[in-house]
Backbone as JSON, one array per atom type, in Angstrom:
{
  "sequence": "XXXXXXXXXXXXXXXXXXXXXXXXXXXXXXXXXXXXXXXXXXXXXXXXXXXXXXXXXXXXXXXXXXXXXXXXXXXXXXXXXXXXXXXXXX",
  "N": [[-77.47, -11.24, -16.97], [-78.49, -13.29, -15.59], [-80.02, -14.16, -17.42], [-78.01, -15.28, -19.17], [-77.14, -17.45, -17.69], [-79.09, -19.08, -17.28], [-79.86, -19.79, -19.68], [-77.06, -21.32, -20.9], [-77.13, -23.15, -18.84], [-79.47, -24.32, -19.88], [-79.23, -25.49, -21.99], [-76.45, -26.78, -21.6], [-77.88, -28.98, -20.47], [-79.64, -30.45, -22.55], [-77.71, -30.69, -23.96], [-76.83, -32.85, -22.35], [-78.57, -34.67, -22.27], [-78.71, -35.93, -24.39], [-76.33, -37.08, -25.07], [-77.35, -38.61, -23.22], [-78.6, -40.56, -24.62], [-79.32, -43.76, -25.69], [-78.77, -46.0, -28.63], [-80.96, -46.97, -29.34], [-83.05, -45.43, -28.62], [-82.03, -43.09, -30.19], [-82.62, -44.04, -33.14], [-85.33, -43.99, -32.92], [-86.01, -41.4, -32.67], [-84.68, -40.72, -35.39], [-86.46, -41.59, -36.7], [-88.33, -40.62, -36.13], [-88.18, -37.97, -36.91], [-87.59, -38.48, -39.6], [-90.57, -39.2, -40.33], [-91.92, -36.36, -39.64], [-90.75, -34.92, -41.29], [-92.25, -35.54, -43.85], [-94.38, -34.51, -46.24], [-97.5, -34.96, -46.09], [-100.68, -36.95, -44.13], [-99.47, -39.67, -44.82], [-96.82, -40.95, -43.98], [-95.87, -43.73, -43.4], [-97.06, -46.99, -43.19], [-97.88, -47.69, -40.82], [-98.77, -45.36, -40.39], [-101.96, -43.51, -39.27], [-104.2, -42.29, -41.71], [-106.33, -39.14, -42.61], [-108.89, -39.54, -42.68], [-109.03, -41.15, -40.14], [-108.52, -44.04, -40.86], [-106.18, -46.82, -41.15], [-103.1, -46.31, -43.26], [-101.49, -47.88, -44.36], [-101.08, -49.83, -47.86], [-101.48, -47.31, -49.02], [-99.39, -45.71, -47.93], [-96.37, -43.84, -48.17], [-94.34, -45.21, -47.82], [-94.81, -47.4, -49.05], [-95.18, -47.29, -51.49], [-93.43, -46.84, -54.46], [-90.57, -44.94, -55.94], [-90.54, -40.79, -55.3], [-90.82, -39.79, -52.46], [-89.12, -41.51, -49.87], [-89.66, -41.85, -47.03], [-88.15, -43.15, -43.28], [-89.26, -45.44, -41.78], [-88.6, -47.89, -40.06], [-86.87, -49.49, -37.23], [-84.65, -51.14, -38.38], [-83.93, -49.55, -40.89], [-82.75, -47.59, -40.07], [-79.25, -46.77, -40.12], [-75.96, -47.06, -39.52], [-74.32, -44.72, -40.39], [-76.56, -42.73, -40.32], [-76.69, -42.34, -37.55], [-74.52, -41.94, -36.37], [-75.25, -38.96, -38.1], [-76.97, -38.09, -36.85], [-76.43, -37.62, -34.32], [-74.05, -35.58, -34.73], [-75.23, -33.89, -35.77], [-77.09, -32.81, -33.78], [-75.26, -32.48, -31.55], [-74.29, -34.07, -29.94]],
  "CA": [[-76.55, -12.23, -16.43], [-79.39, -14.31, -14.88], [-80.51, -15.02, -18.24], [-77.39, -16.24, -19.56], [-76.86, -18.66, -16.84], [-80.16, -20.07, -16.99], [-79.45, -20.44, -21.23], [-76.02, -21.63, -20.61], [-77.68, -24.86, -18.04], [-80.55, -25.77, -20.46], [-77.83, -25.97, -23.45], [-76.06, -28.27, -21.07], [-78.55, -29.82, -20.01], [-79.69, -31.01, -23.2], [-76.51, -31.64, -24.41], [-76.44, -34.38, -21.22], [-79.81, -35.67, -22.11], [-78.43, -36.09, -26.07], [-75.35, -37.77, -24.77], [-77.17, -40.25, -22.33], [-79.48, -41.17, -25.48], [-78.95, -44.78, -26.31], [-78.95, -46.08, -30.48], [-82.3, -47.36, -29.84], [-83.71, -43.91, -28.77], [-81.74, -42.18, -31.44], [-82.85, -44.52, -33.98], [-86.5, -43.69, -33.17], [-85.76, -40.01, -33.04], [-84.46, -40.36, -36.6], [-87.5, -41.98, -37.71], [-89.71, -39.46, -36.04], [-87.82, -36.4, -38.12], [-88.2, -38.44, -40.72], [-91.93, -38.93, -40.68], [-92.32, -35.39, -39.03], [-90.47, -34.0, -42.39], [-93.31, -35.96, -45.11], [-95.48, -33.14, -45.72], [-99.31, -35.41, -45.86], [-100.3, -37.62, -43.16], [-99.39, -41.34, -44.59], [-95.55, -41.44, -44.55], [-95.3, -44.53, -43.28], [-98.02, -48.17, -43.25], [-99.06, -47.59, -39.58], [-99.27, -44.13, -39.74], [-103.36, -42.76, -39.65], [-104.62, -41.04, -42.46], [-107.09, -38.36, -41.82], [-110.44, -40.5, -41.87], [-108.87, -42.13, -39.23], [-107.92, -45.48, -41.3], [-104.73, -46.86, -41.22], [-102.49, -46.1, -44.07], [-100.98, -49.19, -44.95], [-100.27, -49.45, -48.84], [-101.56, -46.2, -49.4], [-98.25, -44.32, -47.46], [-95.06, -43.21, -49.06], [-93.18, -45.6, -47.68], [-95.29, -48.39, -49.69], [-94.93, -46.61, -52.73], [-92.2, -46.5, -55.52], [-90.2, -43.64, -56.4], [-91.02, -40.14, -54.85], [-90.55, -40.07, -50.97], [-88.47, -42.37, -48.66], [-89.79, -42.24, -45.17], [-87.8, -43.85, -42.61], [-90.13, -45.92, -40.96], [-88.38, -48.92, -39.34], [-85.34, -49.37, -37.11], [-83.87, -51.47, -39.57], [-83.73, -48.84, -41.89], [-81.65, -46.69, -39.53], [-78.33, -47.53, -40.92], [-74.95, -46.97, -38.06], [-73.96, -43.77, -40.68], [-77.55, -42.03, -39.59], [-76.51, -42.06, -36.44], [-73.45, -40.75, -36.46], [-75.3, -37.97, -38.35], [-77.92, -37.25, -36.01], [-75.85, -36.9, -33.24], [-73.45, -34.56, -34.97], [-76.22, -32.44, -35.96], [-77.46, -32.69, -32.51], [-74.17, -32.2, -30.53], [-73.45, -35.87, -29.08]],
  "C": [[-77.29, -13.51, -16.06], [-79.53, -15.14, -16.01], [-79.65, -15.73, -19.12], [-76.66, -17.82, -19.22], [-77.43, -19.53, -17.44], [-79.75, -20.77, -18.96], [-78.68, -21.91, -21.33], [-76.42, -23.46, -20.07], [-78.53, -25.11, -18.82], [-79.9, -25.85, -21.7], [-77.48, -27.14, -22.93], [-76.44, -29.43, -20.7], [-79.21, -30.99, -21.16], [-78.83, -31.41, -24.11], [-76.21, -33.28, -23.75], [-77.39, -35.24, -21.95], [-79.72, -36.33, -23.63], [-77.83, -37.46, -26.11], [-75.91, -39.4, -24.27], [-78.37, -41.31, -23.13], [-78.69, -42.66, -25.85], [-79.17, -45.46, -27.85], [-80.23, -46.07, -29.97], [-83.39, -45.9, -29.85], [-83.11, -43.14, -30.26], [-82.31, -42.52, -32.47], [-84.21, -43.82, -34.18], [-86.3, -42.12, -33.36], [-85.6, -39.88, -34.4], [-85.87, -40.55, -37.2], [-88.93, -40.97, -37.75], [-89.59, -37.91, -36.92], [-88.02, -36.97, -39.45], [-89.39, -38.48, -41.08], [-92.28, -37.55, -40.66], [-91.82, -34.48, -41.13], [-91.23, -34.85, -44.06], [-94.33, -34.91, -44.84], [-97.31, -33.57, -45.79], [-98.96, -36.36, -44.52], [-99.98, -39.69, -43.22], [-97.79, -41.45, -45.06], [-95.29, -42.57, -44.42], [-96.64, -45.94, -42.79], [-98.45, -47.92, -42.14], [-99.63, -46.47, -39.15], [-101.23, -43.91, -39.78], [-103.8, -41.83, -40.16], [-106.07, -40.19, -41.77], [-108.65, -38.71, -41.71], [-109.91, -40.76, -40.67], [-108.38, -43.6, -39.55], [-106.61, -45.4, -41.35], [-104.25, -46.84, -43.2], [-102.17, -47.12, -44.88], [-100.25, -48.91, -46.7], [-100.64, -48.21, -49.33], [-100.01, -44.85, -48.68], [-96.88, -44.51, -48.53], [-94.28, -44.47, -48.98], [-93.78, -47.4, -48.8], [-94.83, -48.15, -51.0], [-93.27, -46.41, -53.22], [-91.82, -45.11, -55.87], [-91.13, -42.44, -55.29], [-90.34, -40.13, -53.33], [-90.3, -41.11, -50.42], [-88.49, -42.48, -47.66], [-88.76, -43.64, -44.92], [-88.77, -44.01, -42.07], [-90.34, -46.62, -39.52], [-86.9, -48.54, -38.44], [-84.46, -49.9, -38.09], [-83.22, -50.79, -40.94], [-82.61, -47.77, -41.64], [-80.08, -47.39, -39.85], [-76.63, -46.6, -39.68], [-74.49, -45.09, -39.0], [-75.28, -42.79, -39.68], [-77.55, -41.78, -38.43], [-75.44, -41.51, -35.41], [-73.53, -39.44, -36.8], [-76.09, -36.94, -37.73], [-77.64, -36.99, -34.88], [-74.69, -36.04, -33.58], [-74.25, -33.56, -35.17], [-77.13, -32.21, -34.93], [-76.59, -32.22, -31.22], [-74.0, -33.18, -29.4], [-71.92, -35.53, -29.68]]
}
């Protein structure tokens, strides 16, 4: 019983903390699932490849064809954010 309480409040709780997200947070959230889901480490020009140098035109998102990292806010587009808080539960 205890433990469905306690479930129950951190469901809600991060349902609140979803809710009281503003675009600009969401936006970055999107961009971080989208880097988080490129499977090397240069999805995107500022990311740091694994020398340690910056990425720049060597990341995905420089590059033609192949992978589309979201990088920028600008790229977040008003649908994406409608979709990441449905698949989040905003």
């Amino acid at each position: 019983m205890r433990l469905t309480i306690a479930l129950l409040f951190a469901a809600l709780s991060a349902t609140a903390a979803l809710a009281a997200m503003s675009d600009a947070e969401i936006k970055q959230a999107v961009i971080q699932e989208s880097i988080a889901s490129y499977p090397g480490a240069c999805a995107c020009p500022y990311n740091v490849a694994r020398n340690g140098s910056r990425c720049g035109r060597r990341s995905a998102y420089s590059r033609p064809g192949g992978y589309a990292p979201i990088c920028y806010e600008v790229q977040v587009k008003r649908e994406m954010i409608r979709a990441y808080c449905q698949q989040h539960g905003q």
